[in-house]
C-alpha positions as CSV (number, residue, x, y, z in Angstrom):
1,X,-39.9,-33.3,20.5
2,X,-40.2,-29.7,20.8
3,X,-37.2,-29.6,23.8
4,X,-34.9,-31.8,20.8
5,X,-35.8,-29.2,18.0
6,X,-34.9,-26.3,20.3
7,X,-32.1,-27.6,21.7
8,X,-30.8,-28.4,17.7
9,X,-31.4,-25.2,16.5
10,X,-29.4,-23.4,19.2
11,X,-26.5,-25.6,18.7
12,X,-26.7,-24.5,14.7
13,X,-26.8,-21.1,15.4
14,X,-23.9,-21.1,17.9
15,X,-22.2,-23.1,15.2
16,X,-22.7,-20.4,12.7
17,X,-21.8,-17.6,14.6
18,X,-18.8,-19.3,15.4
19,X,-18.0,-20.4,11.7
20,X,-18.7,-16.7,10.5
21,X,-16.8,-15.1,13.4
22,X,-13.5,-17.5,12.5
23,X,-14.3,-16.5,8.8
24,X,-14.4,-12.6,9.6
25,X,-11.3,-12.6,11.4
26,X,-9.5,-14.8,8.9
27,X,-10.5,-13.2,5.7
28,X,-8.1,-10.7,4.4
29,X,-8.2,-8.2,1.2
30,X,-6.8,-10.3,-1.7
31,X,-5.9,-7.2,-4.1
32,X,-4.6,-3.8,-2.6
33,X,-6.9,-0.4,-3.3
34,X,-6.8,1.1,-6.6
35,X,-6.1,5.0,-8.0
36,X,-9.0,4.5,-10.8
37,X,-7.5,8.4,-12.5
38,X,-3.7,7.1,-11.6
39,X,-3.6,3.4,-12.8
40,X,0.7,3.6,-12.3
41,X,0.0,4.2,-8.7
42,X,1.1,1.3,-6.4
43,X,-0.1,0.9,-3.1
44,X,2.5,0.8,0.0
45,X,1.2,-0.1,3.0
46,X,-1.4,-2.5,5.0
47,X,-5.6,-2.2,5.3
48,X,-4.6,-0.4,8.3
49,X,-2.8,2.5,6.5
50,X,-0.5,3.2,3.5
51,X,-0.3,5.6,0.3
52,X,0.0,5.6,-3.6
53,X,3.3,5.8,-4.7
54,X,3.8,6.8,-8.3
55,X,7.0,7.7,-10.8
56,X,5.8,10.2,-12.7
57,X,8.9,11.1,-14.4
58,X,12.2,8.8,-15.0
59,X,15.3,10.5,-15.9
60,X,17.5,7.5,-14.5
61,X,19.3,8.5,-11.7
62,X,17.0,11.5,-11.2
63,X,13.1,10.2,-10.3
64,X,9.8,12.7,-10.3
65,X,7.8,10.8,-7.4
66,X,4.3,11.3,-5.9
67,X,3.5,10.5,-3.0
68,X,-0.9,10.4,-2.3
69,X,-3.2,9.6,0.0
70,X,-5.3,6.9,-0.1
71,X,-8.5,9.3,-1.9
72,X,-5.8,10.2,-4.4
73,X,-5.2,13.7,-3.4
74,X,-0.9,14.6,-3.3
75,X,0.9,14.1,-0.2
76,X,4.5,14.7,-1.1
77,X,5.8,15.0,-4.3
78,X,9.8,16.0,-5.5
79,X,12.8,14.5,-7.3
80,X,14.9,11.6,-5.7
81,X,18.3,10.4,-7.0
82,X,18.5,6.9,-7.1
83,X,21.8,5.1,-8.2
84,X,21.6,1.3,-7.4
85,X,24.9,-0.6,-7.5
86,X,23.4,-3.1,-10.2
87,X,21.9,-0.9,-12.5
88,X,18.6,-1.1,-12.3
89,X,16.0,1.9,-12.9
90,X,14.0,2.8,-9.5
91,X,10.3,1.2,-10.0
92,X,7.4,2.0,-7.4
93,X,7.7,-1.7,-6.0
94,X,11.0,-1.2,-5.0
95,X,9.7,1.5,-2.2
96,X,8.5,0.1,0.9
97,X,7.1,3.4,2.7
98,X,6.9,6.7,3.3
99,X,7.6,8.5,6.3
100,X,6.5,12.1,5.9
101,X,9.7,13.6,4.3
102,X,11.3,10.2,3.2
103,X,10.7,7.8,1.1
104,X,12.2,3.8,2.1
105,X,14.0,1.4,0.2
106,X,17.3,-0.3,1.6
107,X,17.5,3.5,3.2
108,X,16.0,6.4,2.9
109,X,16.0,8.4,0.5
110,X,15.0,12.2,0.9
111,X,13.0,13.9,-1.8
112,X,13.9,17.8,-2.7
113,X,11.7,20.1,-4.5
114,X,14.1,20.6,-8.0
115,X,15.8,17.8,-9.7
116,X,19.6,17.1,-8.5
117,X,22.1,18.9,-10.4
118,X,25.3,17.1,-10.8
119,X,25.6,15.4,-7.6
């Protein structure tokens, strides 16, 4: 009796390591990270890296954007012109990444320290 009781519980805890291992490497963050002091922030990027991309100013086709890290300090910031064939202002979802000096979209976009004069 003792051998059957043994012998059940080992097979129930291999059974649950193997249900909470499958579990762990199945289970994925359902909402991105949030900037709690910039609520307009949107997250770009994966759990394994990203930042907080934010318009802070919209003077369509001229766009203030800031680019932060994922504890909220600034990485990049500076004006982008944006002039999309069908009208549409730029919106934070439309950026797919930032790679150090450019931000991503279709193509990249490069971001300049004063707004675009008459370009």
């Amino acid at each position: 009796m003792l051998r059957l009781l043994n012998a059940f519980l080992c097979s129930v805890g291999v059974l649950t390591i193997l249900v909470l291992s499958a579990l762990l490497f199945t289970w994925q963050r359902d909402t991105p990270p949030k900037l709690f002091a910039h609520p307009n922030a949107l997250w770009v990027g994966a759990e394994d890296g990203g930042v907080f991309v934010e318009i802070a100013k919209a003077e369509a086709p001229d766009y203030y954007v800031e680019i932060r890290h994922e504890n909220g300090d600034i990485w990049a910031e500076g004006w982008i012109r944006y002039d999309s064939k069908d009208g549409f202002p730029l919106s934070a979802a439309a950026i797919t990444g930032f790679g150090g000096e450019a931000l991503y979209l279709q193509t990249s976009v490069a971001m300049t320290p004063e707004k675009a004069e008459g370009r």
